[in-house]
TORDOZA-54766 format. One line per 10 residues: number of its first residue (from 1); their letters; for each residue x, y, z of N, C-alpha, C. Coordinates in steps of 0.2 Angstrom, whole numbers, plus 5000, padded with zeros to 4 digits. Each point is the difference from the previous one (the first is absolute). Layout:
<pts>
NUM = a = X:Y:Z:X:Y:Z:X:Y:Z; ...;
</pts>
This chain:
<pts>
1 = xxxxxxxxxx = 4481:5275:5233:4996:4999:4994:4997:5007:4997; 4999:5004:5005:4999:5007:4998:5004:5003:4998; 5007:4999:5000:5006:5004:4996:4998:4997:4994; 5001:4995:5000:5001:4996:4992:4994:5001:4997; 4993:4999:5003:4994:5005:4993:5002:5007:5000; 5003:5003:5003:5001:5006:4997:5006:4999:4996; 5005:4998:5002:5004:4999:4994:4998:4999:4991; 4996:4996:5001:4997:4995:4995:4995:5007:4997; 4994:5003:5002:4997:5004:4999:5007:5006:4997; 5003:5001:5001:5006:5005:4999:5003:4998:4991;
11 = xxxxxxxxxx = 5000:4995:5000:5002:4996:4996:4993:4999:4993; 4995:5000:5002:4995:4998:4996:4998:5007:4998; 5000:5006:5003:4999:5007:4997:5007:5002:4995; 5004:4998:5003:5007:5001:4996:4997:4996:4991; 5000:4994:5002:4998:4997:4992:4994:5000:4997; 4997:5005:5003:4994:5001:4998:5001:5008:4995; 5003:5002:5003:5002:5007:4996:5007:4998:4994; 5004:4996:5001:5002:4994:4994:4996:4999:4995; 4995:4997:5003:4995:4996:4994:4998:5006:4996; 4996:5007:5005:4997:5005:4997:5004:5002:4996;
21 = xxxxxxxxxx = 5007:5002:5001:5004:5004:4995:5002:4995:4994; 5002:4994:4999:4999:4993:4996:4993:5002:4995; 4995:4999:5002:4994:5000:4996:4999:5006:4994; 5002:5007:5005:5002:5005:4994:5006:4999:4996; 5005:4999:5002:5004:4998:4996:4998:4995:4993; 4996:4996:5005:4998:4994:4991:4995:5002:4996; 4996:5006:5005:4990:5002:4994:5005:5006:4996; 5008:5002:5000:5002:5007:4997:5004:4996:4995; 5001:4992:5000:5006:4997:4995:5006:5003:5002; 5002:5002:5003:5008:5001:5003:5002:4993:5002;
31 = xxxxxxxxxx = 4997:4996:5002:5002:4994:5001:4997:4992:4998; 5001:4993:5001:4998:4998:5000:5000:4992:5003; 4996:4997:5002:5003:4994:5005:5005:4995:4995; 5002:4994:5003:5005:4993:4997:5000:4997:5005; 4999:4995:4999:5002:4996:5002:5007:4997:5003; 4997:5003:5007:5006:4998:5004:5009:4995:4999; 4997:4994:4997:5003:4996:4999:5005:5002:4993; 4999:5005:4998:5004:5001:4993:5003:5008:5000; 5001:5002:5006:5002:5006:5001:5005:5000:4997; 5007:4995:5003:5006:5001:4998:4999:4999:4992;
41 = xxxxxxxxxx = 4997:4996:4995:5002:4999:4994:4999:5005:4996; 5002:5000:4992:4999:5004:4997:4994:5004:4997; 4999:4995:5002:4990:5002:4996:4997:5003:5004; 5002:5000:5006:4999:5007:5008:5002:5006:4998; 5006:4999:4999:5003:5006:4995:4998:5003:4995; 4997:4996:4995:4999:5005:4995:4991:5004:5002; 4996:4996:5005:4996:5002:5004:5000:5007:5004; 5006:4998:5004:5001:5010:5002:5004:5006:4995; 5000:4995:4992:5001:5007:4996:4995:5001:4997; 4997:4996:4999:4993:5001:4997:4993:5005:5004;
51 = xxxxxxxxxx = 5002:5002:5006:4997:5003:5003:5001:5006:5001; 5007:5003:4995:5000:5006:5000:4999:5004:4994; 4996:4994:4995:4999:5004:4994:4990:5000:5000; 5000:5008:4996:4992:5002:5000:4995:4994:4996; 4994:5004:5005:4993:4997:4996:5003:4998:4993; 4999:4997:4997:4998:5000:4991:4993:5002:4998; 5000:5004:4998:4991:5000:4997:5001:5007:4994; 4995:5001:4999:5000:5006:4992:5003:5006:5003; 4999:5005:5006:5004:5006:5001:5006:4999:5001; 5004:4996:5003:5006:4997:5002:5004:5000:4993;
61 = xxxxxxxxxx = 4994:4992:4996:5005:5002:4992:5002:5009:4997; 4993:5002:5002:5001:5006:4994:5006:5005:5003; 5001:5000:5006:5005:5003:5003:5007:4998:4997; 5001:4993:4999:5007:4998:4998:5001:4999:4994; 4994:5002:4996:5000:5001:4993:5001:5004:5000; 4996:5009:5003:5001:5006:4999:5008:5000:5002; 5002:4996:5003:5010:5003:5003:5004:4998:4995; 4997:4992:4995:5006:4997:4995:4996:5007:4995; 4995:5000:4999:5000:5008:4993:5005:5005:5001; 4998:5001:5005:5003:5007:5005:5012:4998:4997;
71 = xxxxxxxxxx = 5001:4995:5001:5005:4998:5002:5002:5000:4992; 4996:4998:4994:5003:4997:4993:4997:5007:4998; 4996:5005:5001:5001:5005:4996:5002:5006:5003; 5000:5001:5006:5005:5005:5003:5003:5003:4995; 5000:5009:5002:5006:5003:4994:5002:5007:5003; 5003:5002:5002:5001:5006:5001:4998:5005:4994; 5001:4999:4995:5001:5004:4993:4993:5000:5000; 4996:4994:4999:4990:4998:4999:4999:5000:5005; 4994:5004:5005:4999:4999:5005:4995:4993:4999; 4998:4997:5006:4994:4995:4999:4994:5002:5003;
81 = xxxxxxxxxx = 4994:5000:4997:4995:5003:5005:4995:4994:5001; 4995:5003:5003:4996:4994:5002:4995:4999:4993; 4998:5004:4997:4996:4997:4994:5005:4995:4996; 5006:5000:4998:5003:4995:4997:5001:4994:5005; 5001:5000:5007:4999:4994:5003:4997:4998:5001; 4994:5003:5000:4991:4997:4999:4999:4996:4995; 5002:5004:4993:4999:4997:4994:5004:4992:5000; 5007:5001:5001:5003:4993:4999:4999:4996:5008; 4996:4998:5005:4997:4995:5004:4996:4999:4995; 4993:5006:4999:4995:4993:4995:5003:4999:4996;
91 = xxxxxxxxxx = 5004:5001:4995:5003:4996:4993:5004:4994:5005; 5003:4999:5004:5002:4996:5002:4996:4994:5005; 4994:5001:5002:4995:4997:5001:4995:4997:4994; 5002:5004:4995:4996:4996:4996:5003:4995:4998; 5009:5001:4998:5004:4993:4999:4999:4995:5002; 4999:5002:5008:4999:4994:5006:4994:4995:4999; 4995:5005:4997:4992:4997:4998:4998:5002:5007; 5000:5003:5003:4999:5001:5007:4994:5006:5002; 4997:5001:5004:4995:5005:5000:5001:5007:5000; 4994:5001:4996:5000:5009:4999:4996:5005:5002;
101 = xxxxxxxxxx = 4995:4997:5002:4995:5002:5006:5005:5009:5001; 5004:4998:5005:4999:5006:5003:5004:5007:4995; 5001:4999:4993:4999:5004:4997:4995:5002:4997; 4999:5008:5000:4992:5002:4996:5002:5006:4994; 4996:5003:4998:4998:5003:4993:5000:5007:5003; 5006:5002:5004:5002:5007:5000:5004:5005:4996; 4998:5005:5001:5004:5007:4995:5007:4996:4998; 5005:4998:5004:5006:4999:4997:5000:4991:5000; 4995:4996:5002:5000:4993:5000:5002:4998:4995; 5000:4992:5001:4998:4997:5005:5004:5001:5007;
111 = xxxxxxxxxx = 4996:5003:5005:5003:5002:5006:4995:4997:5006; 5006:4995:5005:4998:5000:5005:4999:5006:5009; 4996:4999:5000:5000:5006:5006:5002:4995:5007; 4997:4994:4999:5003:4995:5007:5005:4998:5000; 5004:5001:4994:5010:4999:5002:5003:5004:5000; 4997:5006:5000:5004:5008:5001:5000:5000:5009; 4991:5001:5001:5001:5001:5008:4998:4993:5005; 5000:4994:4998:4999:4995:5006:5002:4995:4998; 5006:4999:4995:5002:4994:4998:5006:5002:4998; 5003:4996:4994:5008:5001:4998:5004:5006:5001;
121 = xxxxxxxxxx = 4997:5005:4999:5006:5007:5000:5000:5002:5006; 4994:5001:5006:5003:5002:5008:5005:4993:5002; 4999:4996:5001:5003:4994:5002:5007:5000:4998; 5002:5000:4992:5006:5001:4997:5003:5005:5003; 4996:5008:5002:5005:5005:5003:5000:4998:5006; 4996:4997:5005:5002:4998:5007:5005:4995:5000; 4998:4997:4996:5008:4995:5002:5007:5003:4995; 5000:5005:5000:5007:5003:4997:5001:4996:4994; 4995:4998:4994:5002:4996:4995:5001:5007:4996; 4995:5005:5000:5002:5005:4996:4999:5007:5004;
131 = xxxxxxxxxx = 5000:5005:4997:4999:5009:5003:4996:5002:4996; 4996:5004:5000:4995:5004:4995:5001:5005:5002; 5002:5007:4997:5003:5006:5001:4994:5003:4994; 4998:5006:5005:4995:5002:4996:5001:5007:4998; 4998:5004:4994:5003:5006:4997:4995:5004:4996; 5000:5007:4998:4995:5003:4997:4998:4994:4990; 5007:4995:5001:4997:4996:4994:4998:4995:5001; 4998:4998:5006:4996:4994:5001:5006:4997:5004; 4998:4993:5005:5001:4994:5002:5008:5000:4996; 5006:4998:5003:5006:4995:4996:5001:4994:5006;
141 = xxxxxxxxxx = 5000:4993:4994:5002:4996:5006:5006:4998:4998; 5004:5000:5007:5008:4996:5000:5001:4995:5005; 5006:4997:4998:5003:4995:5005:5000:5002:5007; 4996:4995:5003:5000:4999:5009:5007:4998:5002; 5002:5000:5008:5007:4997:5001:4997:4994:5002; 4995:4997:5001:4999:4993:4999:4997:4994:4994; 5002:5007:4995:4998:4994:4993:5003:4991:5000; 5006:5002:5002:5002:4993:5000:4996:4993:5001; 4996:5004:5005:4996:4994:5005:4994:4998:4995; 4999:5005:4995:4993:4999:4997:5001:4997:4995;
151 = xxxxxxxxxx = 5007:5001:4995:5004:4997:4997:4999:4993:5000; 5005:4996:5008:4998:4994:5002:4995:4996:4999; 4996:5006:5003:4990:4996:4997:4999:4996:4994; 5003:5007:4995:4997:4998:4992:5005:4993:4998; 5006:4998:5003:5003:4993:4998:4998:4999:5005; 4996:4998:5007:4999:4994:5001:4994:4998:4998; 4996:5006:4998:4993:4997:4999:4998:5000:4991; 5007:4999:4996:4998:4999:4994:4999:5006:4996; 5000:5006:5004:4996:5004:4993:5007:5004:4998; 5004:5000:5001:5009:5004:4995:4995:5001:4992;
161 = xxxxxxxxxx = 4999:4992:4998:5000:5002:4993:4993:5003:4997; 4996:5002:5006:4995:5005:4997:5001:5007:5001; 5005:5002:5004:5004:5007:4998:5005:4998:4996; 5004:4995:4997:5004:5000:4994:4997:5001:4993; 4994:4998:4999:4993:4998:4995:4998:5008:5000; 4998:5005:5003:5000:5007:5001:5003:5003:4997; 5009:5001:5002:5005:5002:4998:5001:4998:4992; 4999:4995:4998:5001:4999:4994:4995:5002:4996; 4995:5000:5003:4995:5004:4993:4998:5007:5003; 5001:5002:5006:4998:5009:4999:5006:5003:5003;
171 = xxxxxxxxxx = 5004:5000:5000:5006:5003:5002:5001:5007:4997; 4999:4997:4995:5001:5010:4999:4993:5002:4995; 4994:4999:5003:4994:5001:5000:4998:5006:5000; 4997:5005:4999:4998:5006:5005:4994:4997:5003; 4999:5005:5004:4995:5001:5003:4995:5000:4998; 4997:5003:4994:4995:5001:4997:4998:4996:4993; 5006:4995:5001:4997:4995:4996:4999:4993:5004; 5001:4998:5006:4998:4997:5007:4993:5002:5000; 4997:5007:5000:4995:5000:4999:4998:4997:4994; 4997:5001:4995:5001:4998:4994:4997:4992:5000;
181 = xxxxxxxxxx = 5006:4994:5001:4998:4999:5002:4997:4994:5004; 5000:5003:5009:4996:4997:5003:4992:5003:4998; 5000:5005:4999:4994:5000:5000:4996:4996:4993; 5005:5000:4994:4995:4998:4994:5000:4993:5004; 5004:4996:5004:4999:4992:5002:4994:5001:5007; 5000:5004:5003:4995:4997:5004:4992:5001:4995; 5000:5005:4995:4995:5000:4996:4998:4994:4996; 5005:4996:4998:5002:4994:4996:4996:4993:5005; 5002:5000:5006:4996:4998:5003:4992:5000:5003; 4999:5006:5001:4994:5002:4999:4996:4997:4996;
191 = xxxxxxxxxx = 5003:5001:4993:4996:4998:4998:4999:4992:4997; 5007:4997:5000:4998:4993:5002:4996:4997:5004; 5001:5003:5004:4995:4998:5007:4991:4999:4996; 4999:5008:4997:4994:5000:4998:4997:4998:4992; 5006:4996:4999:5000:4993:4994:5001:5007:4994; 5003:5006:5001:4997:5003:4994:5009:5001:4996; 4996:5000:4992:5010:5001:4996:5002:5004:5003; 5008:5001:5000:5006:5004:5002:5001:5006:4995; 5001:5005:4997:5001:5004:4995:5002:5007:5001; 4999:5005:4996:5002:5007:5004:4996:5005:5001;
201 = xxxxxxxxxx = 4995:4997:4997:4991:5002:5000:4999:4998:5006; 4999:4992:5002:4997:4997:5006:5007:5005:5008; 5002:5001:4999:5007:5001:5005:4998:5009:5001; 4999:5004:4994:4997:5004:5000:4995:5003:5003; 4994:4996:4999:4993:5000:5003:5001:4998:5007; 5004:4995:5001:5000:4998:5008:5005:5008:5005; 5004:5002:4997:5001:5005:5003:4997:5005:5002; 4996:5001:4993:4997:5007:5001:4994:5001:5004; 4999:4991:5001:4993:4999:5006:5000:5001:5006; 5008:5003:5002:5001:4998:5008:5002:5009:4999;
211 = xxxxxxxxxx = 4997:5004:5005:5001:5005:4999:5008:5004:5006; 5004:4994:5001:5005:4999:5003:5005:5001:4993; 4997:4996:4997:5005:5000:4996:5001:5002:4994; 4993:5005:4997:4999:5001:4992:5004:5004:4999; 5003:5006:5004:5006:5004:4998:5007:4998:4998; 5001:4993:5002:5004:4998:4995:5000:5000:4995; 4994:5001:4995:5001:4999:4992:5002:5007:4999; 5000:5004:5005:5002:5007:4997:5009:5001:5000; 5004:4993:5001:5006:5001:5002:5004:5000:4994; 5005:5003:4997:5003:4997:4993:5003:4993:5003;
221 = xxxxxxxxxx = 5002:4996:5003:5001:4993:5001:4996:4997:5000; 4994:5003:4999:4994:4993:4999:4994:5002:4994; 5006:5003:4993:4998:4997:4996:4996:4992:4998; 4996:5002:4993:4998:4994:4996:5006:4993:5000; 5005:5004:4996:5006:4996:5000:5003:4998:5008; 5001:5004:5004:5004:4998:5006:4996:4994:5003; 4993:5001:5001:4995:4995:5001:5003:4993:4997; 5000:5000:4992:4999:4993:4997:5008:4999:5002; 5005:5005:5002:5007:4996:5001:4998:4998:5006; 4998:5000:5002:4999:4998:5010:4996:4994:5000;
231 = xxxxxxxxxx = 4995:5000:4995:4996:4994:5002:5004:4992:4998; 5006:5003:4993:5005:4996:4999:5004:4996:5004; 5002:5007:5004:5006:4998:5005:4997:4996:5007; 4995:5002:5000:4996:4995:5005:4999:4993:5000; 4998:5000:4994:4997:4993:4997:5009:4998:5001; 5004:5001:4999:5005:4997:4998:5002:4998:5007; 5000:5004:5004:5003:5000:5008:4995:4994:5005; 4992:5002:4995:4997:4993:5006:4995:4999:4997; 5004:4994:4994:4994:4997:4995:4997:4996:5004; 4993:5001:4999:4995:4995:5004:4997:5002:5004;
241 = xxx = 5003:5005:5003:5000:5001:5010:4994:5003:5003; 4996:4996:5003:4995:5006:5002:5000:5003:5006; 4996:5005:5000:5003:5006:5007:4995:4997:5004;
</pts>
């Protein structure tokens, strides 16, 4: 009887540190229980594929969005820098209707600061979706050797045709008109927000409020005119839309 509780006891420490390595396994999402009786079927199957792909949540997206931009505007001839990836996530969040919060009313905004360093772009460079090579001209971002995977993402989870939507209306954009404007639209918002008209007076004023951003009006791209073409192509891009 005393061999056998000690066997047993041998056994019950064993599964006990089973259990322990199990529970971290499941509080990490690496894995996840089934139902015993349905291991062999299909639907067990598509269960242990489904365990290998990431959280879904906002950084996650902005990553596999920063890899499909990274991916449709890549050029060796144009570099692509981070101010122009900045610009086209919000323009393509605003598509989505989707939140804008974490962009603000910076010297080269609308720029977010928590998808540079703790959301979409370390993430995209950790998982080899892209490389950031960095040089006396700034930041260039290229193709990762694992963009495929990020690729993947954007058709299983629907978003291809918001880097298609991208590509057709800013492809051969510059830079300085991406500025242009996201910022004359998150001011457009603004000021709907604050019930007040849209105009190049109102869009004007609202810049020159924010002392982030009055040195805009000193830029020849953000002319009187350049203004009313933006406010145009905005309204045309997201009649209705509020930020």
């Amino acid at each position: 009887m005393d061999s056998e509780i000690e066997q047993l006891e041998k056994k019950l420490a064993k599964y006990q540190q089973i259990k322990q390595g199990m529970m971290q396994e499941l509080l990490t999402g690496r894995i996840r229980l089934v139902d015993a009786d349905v291991k062999k079927s299909p639907e067990a199957h598509m269960v242990r594929e489904k365990q290998h792909q990431p959280t879904h949540n906002q950084h996650f997206d902005d990553a596999v969005m920063i890899a499909g931009i990274v991916n449709a505007f890549y050029s060796e001839k144009y570099p692509l820098g981070r101010k122009k990836v900045q610009k086209l996530l919000y323009l393509v969040r605003r598509k989505e209707q989707a939140d804008i919060s974490a962009f603000h009313k910076k010297a080269a905004g609308p720029y977010a600061d928590e998808i540079r360093y703790k959301g979409g772009e370390p993430i995209a460079q950790k998982n080899k979706y892209i490389q950031v090579k960095r040089s006396e001209k700034g930041s260039r971002f290229e193709k990762g050797v694992q963009m495929q995977q990020a690729l993947t993402y954007l058709q299983d989870w629907g978003k291809q045709g918001d880097v298609d939507w991208l590509v057709s209306q800013f492809q051969y954009t510059s830079v300085n008109e991406l500025e242009l404007l996201a910022t004359v639209d998150m001011a457009i918002c603004d000021l709907r927000r604050e019930g007040k008209e849209t105009s190049v007076a109102s869009i004007k004023d609202l810049i020159h409020s924010n002392k982030e951003w009055r040195d805009k009006l000193k830029k020849a791209y953000f002319k009187d005119a350049d203004i009313q073409r933006a406010i145009k192509h905005c309204q045309e891009l997201f009649p209705d839309k509020e930020g």
